[in-house]
DRENPA-3360 file (N, C-alpha, C; in nm, 2 decimals, always signed):
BEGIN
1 = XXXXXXXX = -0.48/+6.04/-3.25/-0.35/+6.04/-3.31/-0.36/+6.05/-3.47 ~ -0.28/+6.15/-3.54/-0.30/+6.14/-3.67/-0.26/+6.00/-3.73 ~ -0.33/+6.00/-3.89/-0.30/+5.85/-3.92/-0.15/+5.87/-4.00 ~ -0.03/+5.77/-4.00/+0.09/+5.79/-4.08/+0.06/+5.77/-4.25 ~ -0.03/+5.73/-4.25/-0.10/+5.72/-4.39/-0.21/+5.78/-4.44 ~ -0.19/+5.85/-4.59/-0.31/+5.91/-4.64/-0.39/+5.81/-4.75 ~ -0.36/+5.71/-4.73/-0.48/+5.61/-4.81/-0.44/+5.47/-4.78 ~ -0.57/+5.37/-4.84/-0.54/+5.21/-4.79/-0.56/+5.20/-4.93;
9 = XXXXXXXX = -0.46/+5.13/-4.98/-0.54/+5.00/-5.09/-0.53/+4.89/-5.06 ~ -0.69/+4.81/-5.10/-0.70/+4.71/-5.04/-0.70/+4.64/-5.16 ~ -0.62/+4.45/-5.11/-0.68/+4.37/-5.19/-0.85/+4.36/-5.17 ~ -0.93/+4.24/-5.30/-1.08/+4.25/-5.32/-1.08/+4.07/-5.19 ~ -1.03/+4.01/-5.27/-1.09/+3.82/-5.20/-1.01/+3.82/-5.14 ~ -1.07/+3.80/-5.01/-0.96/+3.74/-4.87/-0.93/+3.88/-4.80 ~ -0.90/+3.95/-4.86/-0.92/+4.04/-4.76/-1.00/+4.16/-4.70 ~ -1.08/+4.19/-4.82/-1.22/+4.30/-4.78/-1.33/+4.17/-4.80;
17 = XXXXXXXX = -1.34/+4.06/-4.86/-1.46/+3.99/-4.86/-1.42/+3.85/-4.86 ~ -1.51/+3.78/-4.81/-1.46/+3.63/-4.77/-1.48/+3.59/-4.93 ~ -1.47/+3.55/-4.97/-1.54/+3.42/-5.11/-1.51/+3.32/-5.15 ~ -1.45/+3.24/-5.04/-1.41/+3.17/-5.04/-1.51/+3.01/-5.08 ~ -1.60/+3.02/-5.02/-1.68/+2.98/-5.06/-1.73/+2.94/-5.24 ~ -1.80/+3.07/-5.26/-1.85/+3.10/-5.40/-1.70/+3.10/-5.54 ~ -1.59/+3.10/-5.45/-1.52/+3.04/-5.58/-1.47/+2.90/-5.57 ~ -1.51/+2.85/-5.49/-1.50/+2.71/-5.50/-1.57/+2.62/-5.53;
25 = XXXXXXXX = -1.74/+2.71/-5.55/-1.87/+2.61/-5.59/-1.81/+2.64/-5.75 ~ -1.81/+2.81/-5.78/-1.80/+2.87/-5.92/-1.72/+2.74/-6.00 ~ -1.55/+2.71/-5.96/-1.45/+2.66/-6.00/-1.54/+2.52/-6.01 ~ -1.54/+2.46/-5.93/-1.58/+2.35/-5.91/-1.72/+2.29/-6.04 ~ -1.80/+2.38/-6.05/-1.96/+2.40/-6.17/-1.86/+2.40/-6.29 ~ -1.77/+2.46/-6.28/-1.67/+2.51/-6.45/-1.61/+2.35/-6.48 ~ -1.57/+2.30/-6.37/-1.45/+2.19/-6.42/-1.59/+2.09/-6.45 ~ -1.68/+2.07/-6.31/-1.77/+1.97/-6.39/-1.79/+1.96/-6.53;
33 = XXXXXXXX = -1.84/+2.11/-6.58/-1.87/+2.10/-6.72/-1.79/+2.05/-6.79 ~ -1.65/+2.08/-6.76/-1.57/+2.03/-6.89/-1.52/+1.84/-6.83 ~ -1.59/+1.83/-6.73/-1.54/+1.67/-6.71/-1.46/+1.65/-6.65 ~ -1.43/+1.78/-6.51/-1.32/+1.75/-6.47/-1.28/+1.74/-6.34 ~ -1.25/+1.69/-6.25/-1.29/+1.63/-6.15/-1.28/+1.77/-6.01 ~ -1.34/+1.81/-5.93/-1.34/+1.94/-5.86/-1.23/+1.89/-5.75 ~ -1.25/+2.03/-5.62/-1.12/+2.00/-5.55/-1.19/+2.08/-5.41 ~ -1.14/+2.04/-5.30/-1.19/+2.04/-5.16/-1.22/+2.24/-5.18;
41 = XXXXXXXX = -1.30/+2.30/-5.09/-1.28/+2.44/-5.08/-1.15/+2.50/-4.96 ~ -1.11/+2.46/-4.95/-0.96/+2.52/-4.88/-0.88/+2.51/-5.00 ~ -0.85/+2.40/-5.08/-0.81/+2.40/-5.19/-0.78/+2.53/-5.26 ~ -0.88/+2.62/-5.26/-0.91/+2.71/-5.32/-0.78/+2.82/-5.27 ~ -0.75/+2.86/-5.15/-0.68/+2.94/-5.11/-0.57/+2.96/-5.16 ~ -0.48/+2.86/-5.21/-0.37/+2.86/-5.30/-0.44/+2.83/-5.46 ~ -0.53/+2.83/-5.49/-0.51/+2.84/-5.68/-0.56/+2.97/-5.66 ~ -0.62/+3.07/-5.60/-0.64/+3.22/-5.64/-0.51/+3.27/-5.65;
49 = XXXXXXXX = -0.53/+3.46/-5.65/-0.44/+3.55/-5.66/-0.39/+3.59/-5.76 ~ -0.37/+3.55/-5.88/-0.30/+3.55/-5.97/-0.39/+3.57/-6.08 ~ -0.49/+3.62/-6.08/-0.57/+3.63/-6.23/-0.61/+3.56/-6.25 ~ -0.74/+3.51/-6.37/-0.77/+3.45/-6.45/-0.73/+3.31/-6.48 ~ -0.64/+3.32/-6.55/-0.57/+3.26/-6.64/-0.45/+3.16/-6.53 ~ -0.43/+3.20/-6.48/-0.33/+3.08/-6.37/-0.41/+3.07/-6.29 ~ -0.56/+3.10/-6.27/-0.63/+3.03/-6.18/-0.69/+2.90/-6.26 ~ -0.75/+2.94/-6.37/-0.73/+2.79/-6.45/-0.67/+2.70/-6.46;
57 = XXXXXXXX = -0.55/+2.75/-6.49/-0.41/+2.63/-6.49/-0.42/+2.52/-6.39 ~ -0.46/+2.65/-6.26/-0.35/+2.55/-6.13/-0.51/+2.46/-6.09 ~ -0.64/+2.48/-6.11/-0.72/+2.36/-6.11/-0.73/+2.24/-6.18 ~ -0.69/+2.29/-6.31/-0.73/+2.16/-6.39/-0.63/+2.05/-6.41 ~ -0.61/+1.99/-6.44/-0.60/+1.86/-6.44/-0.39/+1.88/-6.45 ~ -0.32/+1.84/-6.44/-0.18/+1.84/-6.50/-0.15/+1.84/-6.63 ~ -0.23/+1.68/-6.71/-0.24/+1.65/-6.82/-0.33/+1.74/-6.94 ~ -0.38/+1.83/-6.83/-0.49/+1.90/-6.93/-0.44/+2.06/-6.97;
65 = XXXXXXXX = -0.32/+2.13/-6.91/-0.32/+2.25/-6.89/-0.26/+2.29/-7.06 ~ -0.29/+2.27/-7.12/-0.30/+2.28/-7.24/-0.31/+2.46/-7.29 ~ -0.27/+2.50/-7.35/-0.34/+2.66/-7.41/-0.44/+2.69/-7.44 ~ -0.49/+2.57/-7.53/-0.67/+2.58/-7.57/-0.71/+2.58/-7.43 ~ -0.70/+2.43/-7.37/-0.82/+2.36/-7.26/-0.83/+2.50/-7.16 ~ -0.68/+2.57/-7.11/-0.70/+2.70/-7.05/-0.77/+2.78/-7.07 ~ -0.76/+2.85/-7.24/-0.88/+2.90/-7.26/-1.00/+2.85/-7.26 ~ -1.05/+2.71/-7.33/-1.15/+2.72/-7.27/-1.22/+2.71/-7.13;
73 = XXXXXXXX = -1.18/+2.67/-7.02/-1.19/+2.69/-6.92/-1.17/+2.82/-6.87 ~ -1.10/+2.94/-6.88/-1.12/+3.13/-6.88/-1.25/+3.15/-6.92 ~ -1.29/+3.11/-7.10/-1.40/+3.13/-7.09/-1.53/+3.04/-7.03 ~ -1.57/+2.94/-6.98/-1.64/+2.88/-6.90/-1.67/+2.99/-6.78 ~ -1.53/+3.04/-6.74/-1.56/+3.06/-6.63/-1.62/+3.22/-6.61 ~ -1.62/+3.28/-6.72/-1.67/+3.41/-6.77/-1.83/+3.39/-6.75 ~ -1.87/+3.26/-6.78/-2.03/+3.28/-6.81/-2.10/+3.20/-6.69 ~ -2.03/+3.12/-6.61/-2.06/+3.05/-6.51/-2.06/+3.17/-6.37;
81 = XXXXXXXX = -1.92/+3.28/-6.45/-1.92/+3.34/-6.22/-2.06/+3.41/-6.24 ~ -2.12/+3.51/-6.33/-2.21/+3.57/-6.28/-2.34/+3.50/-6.27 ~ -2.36/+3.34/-6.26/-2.47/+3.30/-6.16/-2.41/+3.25/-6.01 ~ -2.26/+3.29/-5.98/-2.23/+3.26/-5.85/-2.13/+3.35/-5.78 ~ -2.15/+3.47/-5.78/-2.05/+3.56/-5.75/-2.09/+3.61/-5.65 ~ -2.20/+3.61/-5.59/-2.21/+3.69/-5.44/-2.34/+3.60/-5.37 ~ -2.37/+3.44/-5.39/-2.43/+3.36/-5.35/-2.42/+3.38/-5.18 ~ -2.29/+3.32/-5.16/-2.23/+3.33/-5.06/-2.13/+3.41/-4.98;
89 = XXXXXXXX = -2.07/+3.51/-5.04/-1.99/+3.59/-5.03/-2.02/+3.70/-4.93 ~ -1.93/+3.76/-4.83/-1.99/+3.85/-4.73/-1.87/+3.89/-4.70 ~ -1.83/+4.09/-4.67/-1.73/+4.11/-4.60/-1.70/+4.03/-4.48 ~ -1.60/+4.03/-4.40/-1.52/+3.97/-4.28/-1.57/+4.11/-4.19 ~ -1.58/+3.98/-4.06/-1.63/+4.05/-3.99/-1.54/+4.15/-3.95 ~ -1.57/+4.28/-3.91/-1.45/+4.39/-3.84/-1.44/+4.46/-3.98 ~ -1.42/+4.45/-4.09/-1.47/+4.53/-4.25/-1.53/+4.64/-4.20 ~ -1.64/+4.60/-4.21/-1.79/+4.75/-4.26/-1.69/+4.88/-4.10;
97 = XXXXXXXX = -1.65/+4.83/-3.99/-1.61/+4.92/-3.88/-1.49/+4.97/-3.91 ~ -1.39/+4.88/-3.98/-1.28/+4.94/-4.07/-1.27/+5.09/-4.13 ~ -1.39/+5.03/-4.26/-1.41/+5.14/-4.35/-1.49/+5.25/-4.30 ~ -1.57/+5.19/-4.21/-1.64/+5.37/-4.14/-1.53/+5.41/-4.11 ~ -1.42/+5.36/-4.01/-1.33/+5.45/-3.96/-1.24/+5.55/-4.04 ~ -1.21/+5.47/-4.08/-1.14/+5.51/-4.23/-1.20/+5.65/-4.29 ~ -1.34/+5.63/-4.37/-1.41/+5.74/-4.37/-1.41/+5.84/-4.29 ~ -1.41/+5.80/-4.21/-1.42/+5.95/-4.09/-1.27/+5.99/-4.05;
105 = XXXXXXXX = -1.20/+5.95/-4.09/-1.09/+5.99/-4.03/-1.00/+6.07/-4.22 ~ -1.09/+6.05/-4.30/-1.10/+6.09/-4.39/-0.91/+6.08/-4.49 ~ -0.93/+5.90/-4.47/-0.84/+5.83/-4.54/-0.93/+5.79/-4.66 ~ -0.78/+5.79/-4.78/-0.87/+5.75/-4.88/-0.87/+5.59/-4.89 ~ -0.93/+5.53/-5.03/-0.99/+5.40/-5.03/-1.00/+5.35/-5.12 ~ -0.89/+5.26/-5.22/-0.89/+5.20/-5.27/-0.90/+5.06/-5.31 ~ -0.94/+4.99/-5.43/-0.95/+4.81/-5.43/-0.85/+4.81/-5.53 ~ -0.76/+4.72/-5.57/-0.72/+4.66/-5.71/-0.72/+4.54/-5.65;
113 = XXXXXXXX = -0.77/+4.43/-5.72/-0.82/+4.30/-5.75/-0.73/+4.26/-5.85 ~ -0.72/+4.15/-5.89/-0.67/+4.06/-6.00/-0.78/+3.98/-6.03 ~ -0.90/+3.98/-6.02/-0.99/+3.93/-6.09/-1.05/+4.08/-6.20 ~ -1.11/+4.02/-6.30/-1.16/+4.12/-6.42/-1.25/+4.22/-6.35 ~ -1.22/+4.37/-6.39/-1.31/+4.43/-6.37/-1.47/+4.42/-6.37 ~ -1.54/+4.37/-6.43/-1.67/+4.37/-6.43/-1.73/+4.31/-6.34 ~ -1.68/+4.18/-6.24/-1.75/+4.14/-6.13/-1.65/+4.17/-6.04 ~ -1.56/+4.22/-6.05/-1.49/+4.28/-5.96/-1.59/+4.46/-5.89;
121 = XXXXXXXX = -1.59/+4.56/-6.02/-1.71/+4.67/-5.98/-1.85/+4.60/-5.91 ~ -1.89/+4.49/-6.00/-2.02/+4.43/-5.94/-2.06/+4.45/-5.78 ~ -1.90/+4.30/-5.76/-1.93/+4.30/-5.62/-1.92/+4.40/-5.53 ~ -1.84/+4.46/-5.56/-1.82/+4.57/-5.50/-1.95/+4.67/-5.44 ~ -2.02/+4.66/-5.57/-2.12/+4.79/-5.58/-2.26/+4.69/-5.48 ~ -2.27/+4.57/-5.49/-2.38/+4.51/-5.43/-2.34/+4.47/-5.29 ~ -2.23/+4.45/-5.23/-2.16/+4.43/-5.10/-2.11/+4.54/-5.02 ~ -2.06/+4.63/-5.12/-1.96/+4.75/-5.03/-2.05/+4.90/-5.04;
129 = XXXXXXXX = -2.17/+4.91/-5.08/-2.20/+5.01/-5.12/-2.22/+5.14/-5.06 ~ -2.21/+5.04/-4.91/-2.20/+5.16/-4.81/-2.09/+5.31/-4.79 ~ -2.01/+5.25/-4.89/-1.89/+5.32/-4.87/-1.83/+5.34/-5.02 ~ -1.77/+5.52/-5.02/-1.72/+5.54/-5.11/-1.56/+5.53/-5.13 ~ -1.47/+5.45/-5.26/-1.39/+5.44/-5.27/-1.33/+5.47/-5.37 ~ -1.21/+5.59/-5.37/-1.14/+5.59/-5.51/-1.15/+5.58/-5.56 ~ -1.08/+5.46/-5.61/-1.08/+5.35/-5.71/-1.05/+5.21/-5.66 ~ -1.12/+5.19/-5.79/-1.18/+5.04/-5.77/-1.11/+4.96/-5.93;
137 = XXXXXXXX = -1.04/+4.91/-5.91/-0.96/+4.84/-6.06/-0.94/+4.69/-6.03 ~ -0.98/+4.62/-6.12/-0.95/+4.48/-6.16/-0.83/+4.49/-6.23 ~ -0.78/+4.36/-6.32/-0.66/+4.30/-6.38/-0.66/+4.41/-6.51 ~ -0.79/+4.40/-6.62/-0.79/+4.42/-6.75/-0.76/+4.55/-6.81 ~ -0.87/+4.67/-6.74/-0.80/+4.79/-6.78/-0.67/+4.81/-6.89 ~ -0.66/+4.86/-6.92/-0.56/+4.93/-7.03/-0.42/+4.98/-6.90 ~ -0.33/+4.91/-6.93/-0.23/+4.90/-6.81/-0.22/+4.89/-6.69 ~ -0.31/+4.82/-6.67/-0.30/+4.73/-6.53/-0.27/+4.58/-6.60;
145 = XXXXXXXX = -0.17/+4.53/-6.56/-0.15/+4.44/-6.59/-0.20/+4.37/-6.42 ~ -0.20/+4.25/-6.43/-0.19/+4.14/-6.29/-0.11/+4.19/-6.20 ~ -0.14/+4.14/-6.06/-0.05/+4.15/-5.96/+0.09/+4.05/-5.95 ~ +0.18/+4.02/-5.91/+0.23/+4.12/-5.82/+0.33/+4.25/-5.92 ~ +0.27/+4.26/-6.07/+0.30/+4.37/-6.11/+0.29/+4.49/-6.05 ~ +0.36/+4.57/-6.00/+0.29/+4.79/-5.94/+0.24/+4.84/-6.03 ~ +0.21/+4.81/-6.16/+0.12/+4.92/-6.24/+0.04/+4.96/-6.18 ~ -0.05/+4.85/-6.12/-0.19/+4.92/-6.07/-0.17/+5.01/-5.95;
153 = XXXXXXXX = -0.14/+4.97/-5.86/-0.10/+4.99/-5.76/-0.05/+5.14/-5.78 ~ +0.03/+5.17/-5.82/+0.15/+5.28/-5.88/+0.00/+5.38/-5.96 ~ -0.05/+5.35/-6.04/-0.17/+5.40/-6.12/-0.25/+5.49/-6.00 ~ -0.27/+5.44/-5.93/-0.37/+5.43/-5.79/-0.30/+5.55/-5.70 ~ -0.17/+5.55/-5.72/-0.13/+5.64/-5.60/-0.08/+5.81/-5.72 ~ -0.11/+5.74/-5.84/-0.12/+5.87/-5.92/-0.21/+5.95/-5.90 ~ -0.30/+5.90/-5.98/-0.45/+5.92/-5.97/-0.49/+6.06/-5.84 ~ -0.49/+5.94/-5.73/-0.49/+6.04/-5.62/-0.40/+6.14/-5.52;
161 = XXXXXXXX = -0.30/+6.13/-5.65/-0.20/+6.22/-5.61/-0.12/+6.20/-5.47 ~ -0.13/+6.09/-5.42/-0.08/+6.09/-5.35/+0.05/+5.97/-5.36 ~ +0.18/+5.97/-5.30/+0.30/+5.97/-5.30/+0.31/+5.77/-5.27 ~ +0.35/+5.66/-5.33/+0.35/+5.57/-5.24/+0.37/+5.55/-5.14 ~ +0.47/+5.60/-5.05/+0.54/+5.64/-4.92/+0.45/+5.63/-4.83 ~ +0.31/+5.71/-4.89/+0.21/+5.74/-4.77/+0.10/+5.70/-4.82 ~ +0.07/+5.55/-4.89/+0.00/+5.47/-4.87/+0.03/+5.36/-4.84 ~ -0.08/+5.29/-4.73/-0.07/+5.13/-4.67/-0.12/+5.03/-4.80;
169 = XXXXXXXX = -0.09/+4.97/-4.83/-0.13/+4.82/-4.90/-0.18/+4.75/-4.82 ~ -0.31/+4.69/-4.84/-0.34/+4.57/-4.71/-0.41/+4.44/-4.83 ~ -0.31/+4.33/-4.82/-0.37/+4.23/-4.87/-0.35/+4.09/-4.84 ~ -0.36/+4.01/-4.87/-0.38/+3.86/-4.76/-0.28/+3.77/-4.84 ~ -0.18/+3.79/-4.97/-0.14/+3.72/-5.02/+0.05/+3.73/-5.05 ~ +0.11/+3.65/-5.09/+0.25/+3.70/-5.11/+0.21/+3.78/-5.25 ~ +0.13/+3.75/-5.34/+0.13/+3.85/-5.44/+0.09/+4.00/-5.44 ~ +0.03/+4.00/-5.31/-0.02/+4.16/-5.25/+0.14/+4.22/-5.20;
177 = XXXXXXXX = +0.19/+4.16/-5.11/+0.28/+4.20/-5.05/+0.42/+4.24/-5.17 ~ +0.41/+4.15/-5.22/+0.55/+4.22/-5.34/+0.47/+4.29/-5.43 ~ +0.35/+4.29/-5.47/+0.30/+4.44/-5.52/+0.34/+4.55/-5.47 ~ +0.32/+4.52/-5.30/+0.34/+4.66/-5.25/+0.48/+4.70/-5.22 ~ +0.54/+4.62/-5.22/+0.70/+4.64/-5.21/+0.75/+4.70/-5.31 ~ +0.69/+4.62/-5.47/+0.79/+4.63/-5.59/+0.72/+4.80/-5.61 ~ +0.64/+4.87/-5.56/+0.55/+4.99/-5.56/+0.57/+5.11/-5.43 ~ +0.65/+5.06/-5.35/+0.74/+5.13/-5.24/+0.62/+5.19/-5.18;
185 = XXXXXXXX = +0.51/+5.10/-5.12/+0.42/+5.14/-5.04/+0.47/+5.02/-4.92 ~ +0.34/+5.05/-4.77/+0.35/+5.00/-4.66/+0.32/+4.86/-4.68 ~ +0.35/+4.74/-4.65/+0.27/+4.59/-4.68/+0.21/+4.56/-4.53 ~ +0.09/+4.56/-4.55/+0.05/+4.53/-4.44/-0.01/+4.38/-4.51 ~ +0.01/+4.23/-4.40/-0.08/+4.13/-4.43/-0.21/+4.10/-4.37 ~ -0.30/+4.07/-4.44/-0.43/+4.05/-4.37/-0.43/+3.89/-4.29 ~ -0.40/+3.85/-4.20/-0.39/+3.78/-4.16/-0.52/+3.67/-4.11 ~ -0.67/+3.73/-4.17/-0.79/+3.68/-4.19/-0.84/+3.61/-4.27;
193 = XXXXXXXX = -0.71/+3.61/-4.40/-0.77/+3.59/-4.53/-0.71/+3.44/-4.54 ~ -0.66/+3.45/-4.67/-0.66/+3.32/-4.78/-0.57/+3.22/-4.70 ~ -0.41/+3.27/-4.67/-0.29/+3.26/-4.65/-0.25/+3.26/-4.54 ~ -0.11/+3.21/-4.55/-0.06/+3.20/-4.38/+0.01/+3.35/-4.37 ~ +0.05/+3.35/-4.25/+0.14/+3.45/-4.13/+0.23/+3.47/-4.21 ~ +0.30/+3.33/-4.19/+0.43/+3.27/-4.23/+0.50/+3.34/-4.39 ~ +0.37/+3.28/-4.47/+0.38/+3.36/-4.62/+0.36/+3.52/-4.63 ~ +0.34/+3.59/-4.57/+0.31/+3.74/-4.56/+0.44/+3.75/-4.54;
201 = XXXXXXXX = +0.47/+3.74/-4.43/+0.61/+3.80/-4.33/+0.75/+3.78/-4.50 ~ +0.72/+3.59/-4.55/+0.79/+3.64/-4.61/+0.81/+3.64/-4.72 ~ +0.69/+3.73/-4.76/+0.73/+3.77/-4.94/+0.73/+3.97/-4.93 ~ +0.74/+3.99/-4.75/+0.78/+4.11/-4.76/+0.70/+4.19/-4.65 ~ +0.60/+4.17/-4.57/+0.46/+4.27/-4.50/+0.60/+4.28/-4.38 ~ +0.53/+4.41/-4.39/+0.61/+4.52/-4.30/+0.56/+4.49/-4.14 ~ +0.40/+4.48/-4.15/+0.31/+4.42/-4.00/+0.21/+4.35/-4.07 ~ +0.17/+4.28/-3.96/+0.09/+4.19/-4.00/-0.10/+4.22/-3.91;
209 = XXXXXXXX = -0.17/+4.22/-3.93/-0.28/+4.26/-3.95/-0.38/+4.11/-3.89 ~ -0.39/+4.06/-3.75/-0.47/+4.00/-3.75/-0.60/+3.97/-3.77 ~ -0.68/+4.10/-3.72/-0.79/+4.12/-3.73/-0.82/+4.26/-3.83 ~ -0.93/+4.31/-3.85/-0.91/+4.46/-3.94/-0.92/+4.56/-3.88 ~ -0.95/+4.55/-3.70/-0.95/+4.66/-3.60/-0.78/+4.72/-3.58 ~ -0.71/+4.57/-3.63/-0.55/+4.62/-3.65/-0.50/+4.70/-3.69 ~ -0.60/+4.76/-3.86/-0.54/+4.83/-3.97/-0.51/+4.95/-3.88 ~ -0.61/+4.98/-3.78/-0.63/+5.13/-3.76/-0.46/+5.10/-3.67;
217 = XXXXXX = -0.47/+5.05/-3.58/-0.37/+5.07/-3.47/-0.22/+5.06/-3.56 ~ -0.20/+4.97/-3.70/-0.06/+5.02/-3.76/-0.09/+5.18/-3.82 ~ -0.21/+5.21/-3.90/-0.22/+5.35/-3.94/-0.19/+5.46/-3.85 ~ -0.22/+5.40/-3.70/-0.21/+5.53/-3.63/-0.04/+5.51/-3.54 ~ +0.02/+5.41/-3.58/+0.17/+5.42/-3.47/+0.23/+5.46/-3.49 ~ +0.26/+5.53/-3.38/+0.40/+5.62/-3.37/+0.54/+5.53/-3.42;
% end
């Protein structure tokens, strides 16, 4: 059956790769340094998504979220990820059979991330390399702003010329999902990742995506 969609973009954490892990030791090495007391790894699932800079905020301390102490902790955390960025980190299982399919069925393939491009391409290139993708965009670029802004998103379905209408969004967070909404693409929720069901359904996902053998069966329904 043909697919109703001529491309995926994917969120990068939680839903093409677990990392849940490696940003919880990452965060966790950062706050030590600055004296500050760390936080369980589930924890983690709610202070991502948002970039940088409100991922700092929402770990540190209440009394501490200061504008300096933020920055300094952004930068801490600039020199600390690249000795922990793919320690632990591994696509989900049902991924790598995803994107073969995908490939062969000769859909295109995109990432935008809200973490910075440079360990955002990194991981990419040392985990996903099996597979070629579009594009691949972090937060910083020159107008891409953060999610759940559509610049990127909207950027992405220029680029490859192709129409939002007939691209799926697949990502694990309410900030994925009103990207893809405020960008009049498909919201599919990854229902493997960071986040609940509950939160997908409602900051907007059109279907929800248990497993990633799912993607195929919403791409392909009638």
């Amino acid at each position: 059956m043909p697919a109703k969609y001529r491309a995926v973009i994917f969120d990068l954490d939680g839903t093409l790769l677990d990392t849940l892990d490696d940003l919880a030791d990452w965060m966790n090495a950062v706050l030590a340094l600055m004296g500050y007391p760390g936080h369980p790894r589930d924890s983690f699932r709610y202070f991502v998504g948002d970039g940088a800079r409100k991922f700092a905020e929402r770990v540190l301390p209440e009394d501490a979220r200061t504008p300096e102490i933020i920055a300094e902790c952004v930068a801490l955390m600039a020199k600390e990820y690249d000795r922990r960025l793919s320690e632990k980190t591994r696509p989900y299982d049902g991924i790598p059979g995803l994107l073969d399919s995908l490939t062969n069925m000769g859909i295109k393939k995109a990432i935008l991330s809200n973490k910075p491009s440079m360990p955002t391409l990194f991981v990419v290139k040392k985990l996903l390399s099996r597979w070629e993708f579009d594009r691949v965009y972090g937060a910083d670029p020159p107008g891409i702003p953060v999610k759940p802004d559509p610049a990127g998103a909207l950027r992405i379905a220029d680029e490859l010329e192709i129409p939002p209408d007939e691209i799926l969004y697949l990502g694990d967070t309410n900030t994925d999902m009103r990207t893809a909404v405020s960008a009049g693409m498909f919201p599919v929720g990854a229902a493997w990742g960071f986040r609940t069901r509950a939160e997908l359904e409602s900051a907007g996902a059109k279907a929800i995506a248990e497993s990633p053998p799912d993607v195929l069966r919403i791409l392909t329904a009638g």
